[in-house]
C-alpha positions as CSV (number, residue, x, y, z in Angstrom):
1,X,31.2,-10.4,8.5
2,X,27.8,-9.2,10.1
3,X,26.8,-5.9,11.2
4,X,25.6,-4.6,14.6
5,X,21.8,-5.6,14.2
6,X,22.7,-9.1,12.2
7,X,25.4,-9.5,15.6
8,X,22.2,-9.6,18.1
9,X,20.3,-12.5,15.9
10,X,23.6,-15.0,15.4
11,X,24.4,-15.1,19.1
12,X,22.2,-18.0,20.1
13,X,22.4,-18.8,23.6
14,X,26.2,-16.7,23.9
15,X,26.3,-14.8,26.7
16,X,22.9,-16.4,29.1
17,X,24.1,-17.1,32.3
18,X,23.6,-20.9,33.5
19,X,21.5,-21.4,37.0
20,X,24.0,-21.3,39.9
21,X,23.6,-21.7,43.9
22,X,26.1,-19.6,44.7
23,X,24.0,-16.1,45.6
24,X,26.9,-13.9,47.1
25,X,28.6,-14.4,43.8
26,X,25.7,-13.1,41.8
27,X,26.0,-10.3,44.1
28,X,29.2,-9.5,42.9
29,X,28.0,-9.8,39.4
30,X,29.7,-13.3,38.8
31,X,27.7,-15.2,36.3
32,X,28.6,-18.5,34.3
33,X,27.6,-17.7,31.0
34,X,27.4,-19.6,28.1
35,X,29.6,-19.5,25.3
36,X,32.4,-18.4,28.0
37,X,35.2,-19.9,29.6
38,X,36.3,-19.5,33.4
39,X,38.9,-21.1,35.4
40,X,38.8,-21.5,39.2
41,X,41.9,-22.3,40.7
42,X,42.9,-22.8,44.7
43,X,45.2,-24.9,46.9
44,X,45.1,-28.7,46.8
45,X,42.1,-30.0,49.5
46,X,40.5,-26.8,49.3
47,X,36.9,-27.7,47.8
48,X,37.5,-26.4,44.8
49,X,36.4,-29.8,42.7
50,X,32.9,-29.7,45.5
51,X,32.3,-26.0,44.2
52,X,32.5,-27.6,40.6
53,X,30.3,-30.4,41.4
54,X,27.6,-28.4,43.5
55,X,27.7,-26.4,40.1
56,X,26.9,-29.1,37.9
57,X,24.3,-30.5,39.3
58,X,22.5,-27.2,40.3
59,X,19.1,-26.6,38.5
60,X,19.2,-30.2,36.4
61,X,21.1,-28.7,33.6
62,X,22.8,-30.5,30.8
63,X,26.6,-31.0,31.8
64,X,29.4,-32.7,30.8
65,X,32.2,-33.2,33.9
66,X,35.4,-34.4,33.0
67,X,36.7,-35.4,36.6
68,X,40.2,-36.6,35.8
69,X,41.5,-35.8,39.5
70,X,38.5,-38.0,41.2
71,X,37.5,-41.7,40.8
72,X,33.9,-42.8,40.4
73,X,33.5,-43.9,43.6
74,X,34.7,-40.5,45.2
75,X,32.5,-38.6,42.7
76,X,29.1,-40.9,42.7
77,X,29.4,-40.9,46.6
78,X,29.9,-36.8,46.9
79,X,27.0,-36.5,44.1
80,X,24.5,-38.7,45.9
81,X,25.0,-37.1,49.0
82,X,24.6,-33.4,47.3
83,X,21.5,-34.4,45.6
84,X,19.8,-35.9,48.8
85,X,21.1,-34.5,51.1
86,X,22.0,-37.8,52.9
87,X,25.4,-38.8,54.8
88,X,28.0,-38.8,52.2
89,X,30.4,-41.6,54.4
90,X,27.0,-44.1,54.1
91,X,26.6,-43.3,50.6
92,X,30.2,-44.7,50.1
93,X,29.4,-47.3,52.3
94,X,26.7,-48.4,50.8
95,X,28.2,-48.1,47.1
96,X,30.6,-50.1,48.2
97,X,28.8,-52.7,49.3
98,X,26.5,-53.0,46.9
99,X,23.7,-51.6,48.5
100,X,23.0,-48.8,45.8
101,X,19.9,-49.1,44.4
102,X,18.0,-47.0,47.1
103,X,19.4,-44.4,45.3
104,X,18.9,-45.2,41.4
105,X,15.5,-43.4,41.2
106,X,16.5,-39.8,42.3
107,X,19.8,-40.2,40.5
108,X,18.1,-41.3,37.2
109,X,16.6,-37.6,37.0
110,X,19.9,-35.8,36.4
111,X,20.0,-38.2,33.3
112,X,21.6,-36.1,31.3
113,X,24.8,-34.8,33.8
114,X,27.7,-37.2,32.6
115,X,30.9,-37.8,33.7
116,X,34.0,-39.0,32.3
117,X,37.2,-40.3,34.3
118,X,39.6,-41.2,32.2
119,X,42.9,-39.8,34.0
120,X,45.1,-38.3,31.6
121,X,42.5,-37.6,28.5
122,X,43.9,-35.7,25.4
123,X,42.0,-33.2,23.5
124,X,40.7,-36.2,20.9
125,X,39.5,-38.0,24.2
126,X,37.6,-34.5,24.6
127,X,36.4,-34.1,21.3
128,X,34.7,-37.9,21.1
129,X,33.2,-37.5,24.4
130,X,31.0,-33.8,23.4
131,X,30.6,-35.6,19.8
132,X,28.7,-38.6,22.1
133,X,26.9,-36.2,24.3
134,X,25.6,-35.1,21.4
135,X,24.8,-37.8,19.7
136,X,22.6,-39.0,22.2
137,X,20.6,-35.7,24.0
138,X,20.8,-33.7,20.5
139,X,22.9,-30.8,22.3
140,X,26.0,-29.8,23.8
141,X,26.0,-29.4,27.6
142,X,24.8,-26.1,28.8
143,X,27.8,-26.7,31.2
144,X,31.6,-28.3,30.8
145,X,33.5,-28.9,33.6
146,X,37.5,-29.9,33.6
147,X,38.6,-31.1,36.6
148,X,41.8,-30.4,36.7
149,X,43.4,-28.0,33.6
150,X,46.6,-29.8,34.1
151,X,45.2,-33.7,33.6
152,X,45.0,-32.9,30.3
153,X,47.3,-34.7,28.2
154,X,48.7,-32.1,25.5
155,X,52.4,-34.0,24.7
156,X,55.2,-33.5,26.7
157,X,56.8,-30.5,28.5
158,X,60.2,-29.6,28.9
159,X,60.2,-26.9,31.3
160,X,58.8,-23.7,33.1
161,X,58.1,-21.8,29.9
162,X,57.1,-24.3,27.4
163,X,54.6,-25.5,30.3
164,X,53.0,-22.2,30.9
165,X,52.6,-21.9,26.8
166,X,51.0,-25.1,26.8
167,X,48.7,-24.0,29.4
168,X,48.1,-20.7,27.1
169,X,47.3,-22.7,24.0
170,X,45.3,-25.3,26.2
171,X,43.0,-22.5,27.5
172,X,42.7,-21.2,23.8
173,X,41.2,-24.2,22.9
174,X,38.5,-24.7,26.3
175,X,37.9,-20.7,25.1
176,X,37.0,-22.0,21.6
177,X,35.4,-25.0,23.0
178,X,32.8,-22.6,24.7
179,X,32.2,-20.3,22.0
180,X,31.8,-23.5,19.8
181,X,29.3,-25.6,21.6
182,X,27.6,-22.5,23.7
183,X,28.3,-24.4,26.9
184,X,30.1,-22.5,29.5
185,X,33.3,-24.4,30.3
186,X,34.8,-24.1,33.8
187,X,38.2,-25.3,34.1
188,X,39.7,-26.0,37.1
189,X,43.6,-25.3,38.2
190,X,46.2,-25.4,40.7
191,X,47.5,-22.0,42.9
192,X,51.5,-21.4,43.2
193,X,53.3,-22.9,46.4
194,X,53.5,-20.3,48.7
195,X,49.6,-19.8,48.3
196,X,48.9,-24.1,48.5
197,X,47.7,-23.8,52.2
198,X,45.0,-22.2,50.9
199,X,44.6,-20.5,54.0
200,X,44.6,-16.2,52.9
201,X,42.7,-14.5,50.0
202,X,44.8,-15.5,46.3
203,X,45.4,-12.8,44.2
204,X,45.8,-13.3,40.4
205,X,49.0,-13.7,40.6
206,X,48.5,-16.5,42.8
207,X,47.3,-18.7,39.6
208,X,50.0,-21.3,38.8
209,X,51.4,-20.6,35.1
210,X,50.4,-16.6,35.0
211,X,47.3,-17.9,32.3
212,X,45.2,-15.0,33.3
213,X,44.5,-14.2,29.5
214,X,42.2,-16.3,28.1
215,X,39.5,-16.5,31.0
216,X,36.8,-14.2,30.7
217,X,36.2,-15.1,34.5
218,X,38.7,-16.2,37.4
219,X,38.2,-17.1,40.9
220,X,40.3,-18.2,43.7
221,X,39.2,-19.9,46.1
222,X,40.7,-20.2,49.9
223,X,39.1,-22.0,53.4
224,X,38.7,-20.9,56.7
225,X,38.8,-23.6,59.4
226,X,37.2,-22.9,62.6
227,X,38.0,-25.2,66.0
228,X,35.0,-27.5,65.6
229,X,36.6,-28.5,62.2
230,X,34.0,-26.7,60.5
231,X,35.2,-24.8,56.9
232,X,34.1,-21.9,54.7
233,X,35.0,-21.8,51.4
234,X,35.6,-18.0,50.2
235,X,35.6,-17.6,46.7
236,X,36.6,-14.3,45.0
237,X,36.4,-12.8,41.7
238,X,39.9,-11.9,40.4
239,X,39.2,-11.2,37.0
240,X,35.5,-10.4,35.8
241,X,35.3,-9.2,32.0
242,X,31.2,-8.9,32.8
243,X,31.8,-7.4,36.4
244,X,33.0,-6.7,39.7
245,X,36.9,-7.9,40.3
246,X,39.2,-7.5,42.7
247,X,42.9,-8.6,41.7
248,X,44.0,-9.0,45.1
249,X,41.5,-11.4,46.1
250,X,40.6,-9.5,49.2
251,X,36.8,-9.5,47.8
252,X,34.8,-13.0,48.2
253,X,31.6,-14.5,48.9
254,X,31.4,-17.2,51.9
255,X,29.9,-20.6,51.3
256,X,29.6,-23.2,54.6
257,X,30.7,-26.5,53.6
258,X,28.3,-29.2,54.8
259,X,30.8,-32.4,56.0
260,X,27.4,-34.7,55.7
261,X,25.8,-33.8,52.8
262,X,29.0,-32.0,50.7
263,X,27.0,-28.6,49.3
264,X,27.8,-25.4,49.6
265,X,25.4,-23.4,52.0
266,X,25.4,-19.3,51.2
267,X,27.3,-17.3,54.5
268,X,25.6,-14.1,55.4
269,X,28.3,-11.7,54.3
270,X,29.7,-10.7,51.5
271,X,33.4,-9.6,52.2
């Protein structure tokens, strides 16, 4: 056991917030800190594996992606294009046919963001992958994405209740995860079906499987398509242990979605 004073020198990096692009939510006193575990959840198609991506490869920080819900291709094309900013549909193009290697040098600086994509890991597959991340760099990531919670092979599940326990026990372990390796672990999820359109704020009760426990942070995230096919992502804070939250989900900050170059550009307004 340790005392108040012996507390503040055993933290380590617990508890330092990780560099993030998304401004409105630092003004509603969203951080992703280490050593904590969050879960953003939203409709399928909404942009809520681009918000996770523009995330990891913000500020060149060490990450570890587990994108079981996206292929290589989908995920080397959408990072390229975030990175430089060029035409996502001619990065693909070019991937695919093999004309790549403009890219390589700016990609070889984010050499230590990795991604896995095996499509149904377990938690072994999990374990092996941060005991090779850290084999090779000499730390854990200072960031852990799981993309999506429920790609994440935990046994078999019989029905309603025994899935939303092992959901419960799943997020238990991403909690213990974060305080383990003093990452911050953002885990991403589905929304129930009569919010799937994505198309109104989600409350918290909008999270498929009621896990709202475990997460020290939770945000929904819903679009707004305008005639010109443009979108905005709004992403609110529904549960905050280290801030401002707003259950209902009527509180977000606006992000423009870029269709060439897949970031997320800060709206003016806070809502």
């Amino acid at each position: 056991m340790y005392s108040l004073n012996q507390s503040a020198t055993i933290r380590g990096a617990a508890g330092e917030p990780i560099p993030h692009p998304y401004t409105g939510l630092s003004r509603l006193e969203v951080e992703f800190r280490r050593g904590e575990f969050s879960l953003a959840a939203a409709g399928p198609g909404t942009g809520k594996s681009l918000f996770a991506l523009n995330l990891a490869l913000h500020g060149n920080m060490p990450a570890l992606y587990f994108s079981a819900d996206s292929g290589a291709a989908t995920q080397l094309s959408r990072a390229t294009a975030i990175i430089t900013g060029s035409d996502v549909k001619e990065v693909k193009r070019r991937l695919l046919d093999g004309d790549f290697a403009d890219y390589a040098e700016v990609l070889a600086k984010r050499w230590w963001v990795r991604l896995v994509y095996e499509a149904r890991p377990s938690l072994a597959d999990l374990e092996v992958s941060l005991a090779a991340y850290f084999e090779v760099f000499g730390c854990y990531p200072h960031l852990i994405v799981v993309d999506n919670i429920t790609n994440i092979d935990v046994g078999s599940v019989g029905d309603a209740e025994s899935f939303t326990f092992s959901l419960e026990g799943l997020c238990e372990y991403l909690s213990e995860m974060a305080r383990e390796t003093m990452a911050h672990v953002l885990a991403l999820h589905h929304v129930t079906g009569e919010h799937s359109d994505g198309m109104k704020p989600i409350p918290l009760s909008g999270v498929k499987g009621k896990i709202g426990r475990v997460p020290s942070l939770i945000l929904t995230i819903h679009k707004e398509i305008d005639g010109m096919d443009g979108r905005l992502l709004h992403i609110s804070p529904v549960k905050n242990r280290e801030g401002y939250e707003d259950s209902s989900g009527g509180t977000y900050s606006s992000y423009e979605l870029d269709r060439v170059s897949m970031r997320l550009i800060p709206a003016d307004a806070t809502f």
